[in-house]
N, C-alpha and C positions, 0 to 999 in steps of 0.2 A: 473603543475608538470613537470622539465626537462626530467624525464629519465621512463621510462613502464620498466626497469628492476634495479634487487639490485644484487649484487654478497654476495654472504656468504663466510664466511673467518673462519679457524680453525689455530690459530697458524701463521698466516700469510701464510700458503697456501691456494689456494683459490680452493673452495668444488664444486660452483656450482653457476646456475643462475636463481634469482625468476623473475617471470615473470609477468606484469599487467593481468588482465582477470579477465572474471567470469566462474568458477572456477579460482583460483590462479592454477600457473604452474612451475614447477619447473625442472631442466634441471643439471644432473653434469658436471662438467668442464672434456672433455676428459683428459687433462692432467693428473686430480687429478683421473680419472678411470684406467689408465694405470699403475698405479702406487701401486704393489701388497699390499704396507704395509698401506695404504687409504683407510678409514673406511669406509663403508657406514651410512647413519644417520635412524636409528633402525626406522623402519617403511619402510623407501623409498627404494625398489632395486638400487642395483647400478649397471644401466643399462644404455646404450646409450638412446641418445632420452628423449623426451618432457615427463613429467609424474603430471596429476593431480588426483583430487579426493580426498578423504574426509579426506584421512591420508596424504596429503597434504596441507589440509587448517586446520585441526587440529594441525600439528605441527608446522606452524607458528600460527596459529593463539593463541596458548597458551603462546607466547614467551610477549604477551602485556599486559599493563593492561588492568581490569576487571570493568561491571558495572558503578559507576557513577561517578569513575574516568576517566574510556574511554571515557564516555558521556561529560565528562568534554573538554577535551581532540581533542575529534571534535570540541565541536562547537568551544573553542580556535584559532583549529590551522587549523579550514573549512575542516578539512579530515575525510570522511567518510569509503571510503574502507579499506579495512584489507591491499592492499598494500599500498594505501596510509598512515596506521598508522604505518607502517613496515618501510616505507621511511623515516618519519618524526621521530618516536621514538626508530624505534628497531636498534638501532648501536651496543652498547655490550649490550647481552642479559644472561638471566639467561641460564646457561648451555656452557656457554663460545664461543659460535656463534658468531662473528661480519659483519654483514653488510653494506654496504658501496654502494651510487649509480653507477651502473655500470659504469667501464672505470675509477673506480679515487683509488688512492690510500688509504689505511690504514693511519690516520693521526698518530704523533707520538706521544707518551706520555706526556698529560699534566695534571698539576693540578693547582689549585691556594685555597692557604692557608683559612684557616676559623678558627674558635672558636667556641665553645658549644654557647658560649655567642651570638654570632652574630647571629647560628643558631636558637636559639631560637629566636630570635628578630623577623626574618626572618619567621620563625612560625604561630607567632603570626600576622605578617601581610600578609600573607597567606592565614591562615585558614586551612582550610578543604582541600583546592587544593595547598599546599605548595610543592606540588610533582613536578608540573610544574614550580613553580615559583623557584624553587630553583636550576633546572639544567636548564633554557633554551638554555645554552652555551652547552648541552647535548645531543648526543643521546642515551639514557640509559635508556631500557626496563626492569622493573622488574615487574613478572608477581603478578597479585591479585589484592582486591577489595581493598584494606585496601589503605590509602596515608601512600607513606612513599618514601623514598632518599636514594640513596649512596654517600659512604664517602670513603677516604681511610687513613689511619693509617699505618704508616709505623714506623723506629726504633726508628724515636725521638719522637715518640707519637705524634706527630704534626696532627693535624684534616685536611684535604683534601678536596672540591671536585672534581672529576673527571670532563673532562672539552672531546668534543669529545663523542670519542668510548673506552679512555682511563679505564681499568680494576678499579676495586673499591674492598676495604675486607671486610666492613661492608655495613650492613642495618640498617636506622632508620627509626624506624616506633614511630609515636608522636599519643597523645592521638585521639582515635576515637573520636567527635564530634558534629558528623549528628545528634546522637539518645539521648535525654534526657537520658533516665535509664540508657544508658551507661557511665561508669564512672573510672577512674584509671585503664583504660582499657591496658598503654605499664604497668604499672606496677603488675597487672593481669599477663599480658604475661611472665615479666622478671620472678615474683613467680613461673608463673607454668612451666616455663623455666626449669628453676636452681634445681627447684623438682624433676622435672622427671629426670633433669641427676643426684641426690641425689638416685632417686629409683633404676640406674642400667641402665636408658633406652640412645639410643644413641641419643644424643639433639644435635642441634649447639648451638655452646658457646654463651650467653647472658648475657648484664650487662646491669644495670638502669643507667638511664641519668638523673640528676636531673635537669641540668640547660633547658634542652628540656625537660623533663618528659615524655623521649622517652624511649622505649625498643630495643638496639642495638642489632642487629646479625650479629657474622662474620660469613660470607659467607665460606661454606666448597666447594663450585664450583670452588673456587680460592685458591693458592697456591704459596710459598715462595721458589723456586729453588734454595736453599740457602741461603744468608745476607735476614734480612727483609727490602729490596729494591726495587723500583717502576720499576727498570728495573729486577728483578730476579720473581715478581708475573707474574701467570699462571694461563690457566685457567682447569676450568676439564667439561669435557663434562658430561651433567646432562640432562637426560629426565624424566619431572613428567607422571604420570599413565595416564591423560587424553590425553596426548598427544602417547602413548604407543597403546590406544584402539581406536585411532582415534576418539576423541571423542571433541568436542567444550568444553569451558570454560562454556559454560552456561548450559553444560550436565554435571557436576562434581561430581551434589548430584544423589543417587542410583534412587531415587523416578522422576527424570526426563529422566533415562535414562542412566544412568551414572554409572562404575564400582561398584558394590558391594565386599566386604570381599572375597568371592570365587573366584572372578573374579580375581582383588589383587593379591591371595594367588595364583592363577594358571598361575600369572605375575613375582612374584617372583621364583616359583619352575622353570619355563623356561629362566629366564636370569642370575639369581643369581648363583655366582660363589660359595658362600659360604648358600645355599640354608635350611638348615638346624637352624643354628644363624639367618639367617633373617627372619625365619618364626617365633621365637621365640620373635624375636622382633616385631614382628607384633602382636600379642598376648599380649604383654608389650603395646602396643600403645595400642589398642581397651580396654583393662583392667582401664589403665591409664585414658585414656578420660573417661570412664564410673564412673571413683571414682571423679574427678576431677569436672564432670559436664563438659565438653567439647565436644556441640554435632558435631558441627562445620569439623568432620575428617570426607573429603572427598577426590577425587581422587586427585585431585593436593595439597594436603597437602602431600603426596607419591610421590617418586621419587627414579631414581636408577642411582648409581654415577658410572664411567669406572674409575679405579683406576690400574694402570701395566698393562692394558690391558682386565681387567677383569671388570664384572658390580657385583658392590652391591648396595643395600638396603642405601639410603642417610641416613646421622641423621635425626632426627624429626626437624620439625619446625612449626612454628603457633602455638603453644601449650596454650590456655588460657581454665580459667573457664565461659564458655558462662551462664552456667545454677544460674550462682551467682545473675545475671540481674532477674529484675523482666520483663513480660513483652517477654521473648524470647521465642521459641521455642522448647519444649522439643522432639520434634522429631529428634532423629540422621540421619546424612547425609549419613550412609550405616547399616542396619540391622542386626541383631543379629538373623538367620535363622531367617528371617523374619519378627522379631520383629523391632520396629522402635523407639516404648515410652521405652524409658529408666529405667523409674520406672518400669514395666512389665516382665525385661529380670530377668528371675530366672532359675533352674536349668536345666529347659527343655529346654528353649531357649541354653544352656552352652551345653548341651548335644547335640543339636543338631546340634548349631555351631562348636563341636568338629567333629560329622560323616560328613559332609560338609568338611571339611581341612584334614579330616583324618589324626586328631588327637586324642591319645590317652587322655580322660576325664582327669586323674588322674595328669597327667601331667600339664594341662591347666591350675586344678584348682592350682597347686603346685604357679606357677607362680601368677598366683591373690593375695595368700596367701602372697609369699614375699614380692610383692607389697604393701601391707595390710600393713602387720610388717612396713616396712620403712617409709611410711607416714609421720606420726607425725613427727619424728623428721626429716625430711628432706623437711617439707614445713614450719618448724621451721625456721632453717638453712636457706634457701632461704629466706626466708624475711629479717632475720636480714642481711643478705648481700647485698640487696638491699638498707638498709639504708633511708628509706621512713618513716621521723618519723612526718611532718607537721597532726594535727588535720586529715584532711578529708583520707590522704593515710591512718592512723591509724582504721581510722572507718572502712575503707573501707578492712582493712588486717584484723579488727576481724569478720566482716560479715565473709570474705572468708576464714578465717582457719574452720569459727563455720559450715558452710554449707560443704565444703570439709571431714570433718571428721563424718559428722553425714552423708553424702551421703553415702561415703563409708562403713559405719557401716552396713549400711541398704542396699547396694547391698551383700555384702559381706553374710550376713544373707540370702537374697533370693538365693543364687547360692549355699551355702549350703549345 
């Protein structure tokens, strides 16, 4: 490897300098400390001088992919350390960071044209690892376990890859595939997508792709400073919760270690500018998953977005019904005062989750309740939008309304 350091870049000014080691080390750029209206990055002081330690290799180390992608990922491209995964894949990363090996420049914006059609092609000969295969011309870190690509989209609808560390607006994520029982898994997503913003709740925008039979997300970490043009996208600074508690990617669920509900909730009342609406939504999310069957909401499914200067509560994303699969896991990724089996959490649990947030009961359940009401016709709604009518999506859309509605019947009765 040429270079033992990366420079990190916000905007084309430059933040600061990571450094090879074990521990990773990280250093800001005196210029950009000097400089009163220069943020520091939420965790790390902005201090002169060398600074490592565990909110240090937590915040980059969250920036990469996850699991048996990253596994992937080595043995590919022979990089084992967190800086060498950081050299090789983290260029533009989620939360609008760009890095770049020390001493060289920010390359300039490029793309080169594609189609849904090619994409899928491209998929298909892929696999399971079409994440690599389809940016190698990339460095472009999107964090999580799941494969999946950026694209970019811009006025003429024209399909993009990002080519570089050049900025991307959507995510595709194509069907999961490692696991037999799992099945119509982006199309799972785009339904429970599109529902939850039907329920009230703040989702990023999602559409189905037929010709990938992927579920797109545009990216709310990026932004249109006017015309929708490759030179007017932005990006916005975004940090998830694991990377907030200094906490590794592979600490994410509560039961390893990793941020519970309270925890969350005592992350939002400290950063959230609008702290009241984002607890509310937090309440919306935990409700949500439980009617849905989605145990899956863990810390980096949480994130808080700087928007005018201010931090709020990101939209939801990851949104699926995990509990539709046979064969999965009914334990949730963060506890309901302490509960963990899903089937279990009834009134007491609610109650107790509410003196826990100190939140008023009545309230809470009010919210459940809306929830409840909108349902039906809003994971109606989401389907027919998605437009998934081939035989196996159909089976696969009555399994998941019939188990979605009969969950929710039957939490909604024990909380009560």
């Amino acid at each position: 490897m040429p270079q033992d350091s990366l420079d990190i870049y916000w905007e084309g000014d430059l933040i600061g300098h990571i450094v090879d080691g074990s521990p990773l080390s990280f250093e800001y750029d005196s210029e950009w400390l000097s400089k009163k209206d220069h943020f520091a990055l939420l965790g790390i002081p902005k201090m002169v001088g060398v600074q490592s330690g565990p909110m240090i290799t937590s915040f980059f180390e969250n920036l990469l992919p996850e699991a048996e992608l990253r596994e992937y990922l080595t043995s590919q491209h022979k990089v084992g350390s967190l800086f060498g995964l950081l050299w090789k894949f983290a260029g533009d990363t989620v939360g609008g960071f760009v890095m770049t090996p020390s001493g060289t420049v920010v390359e300039p914006l490029a793309y080169e044209k594609t189609t849904w059609e090619k994409l899928a092609k491209k998929i298909q000969k892929d696999g399971i690892h079409n994440a690599g295969g389809l940016l190698e011309a990339s460095r472009i870190s999107i964090a999580g376990a799941q494969r999946k690509f950026s694209i970019a989209i811009f006025n003429d609808n024209q399909v993009m890859l990002p080519l570089g560390v050049s900025p991307s607006t959507h995510i595709v994520k194509p069907e999961i595939i490692k696991f037999e029982n799992i099945w119509r898994s982006a199309l799972n997503e785009a339904i429970i997508m599109k529902t939850a913003s039907l329920c009230g709740l703040i989702v990023a925008e999602t559409f189905y792709e037929p010709f990938t039979e992927s579920c797109v997300v545009k990216r709310f970490d990026r932004f249109f400073d006017g015309e929708v043009k490759k030179e007017n996208l932005k990006r916005v600074v975004q940090y998830d919760f694991c990377q907030l508690f200094g906490k590794t990617s592979d600490r994410k669920y509560q039961q390893d270690g990793g941020p519970g509900l309270v925890d969350c909730a005592s992350l939002i009342k400290k950063h959230s500018f609008d702290a009241a609406n984002d607890m509310k939504s937090l309440v919306q999310w935990l409700f949500f998953n439980l009617m849905v069957g989605n145990h899956d909401g863990h810390a980096k499914n949480l994130s808080i977005n700087k928007i005018d200067g201010k931090f709020y509560l990101s939209p939801f994303y990851d949104l699926m019904s995990t509990q539709v699969y046979k064969g999965i896991s009914s334990n949730l990724a963060m506890s309901v005062n302490g509960q963990y089996e899903a089937g279990q959490i009834g009134a007491k649990e609610i109650s107790g989750f509410c003196e826990d947030l100190n939140l008023q009961r009545g309230y809470v359940i009010k919210i459940a309740e809306d929830l409840f009401e909108k349902l039906p016709d809003s994971l109606e709604k989401a389907i027919l939008s998605c437009n998934a009518k081939d035989p196996k999506s159909q089976s696969f859309i009555d399994k998941l309304q019939i188990y979605v509605m009969s969950n929710s019947r039957k939490l909604m009765k024990r909380i009560a």
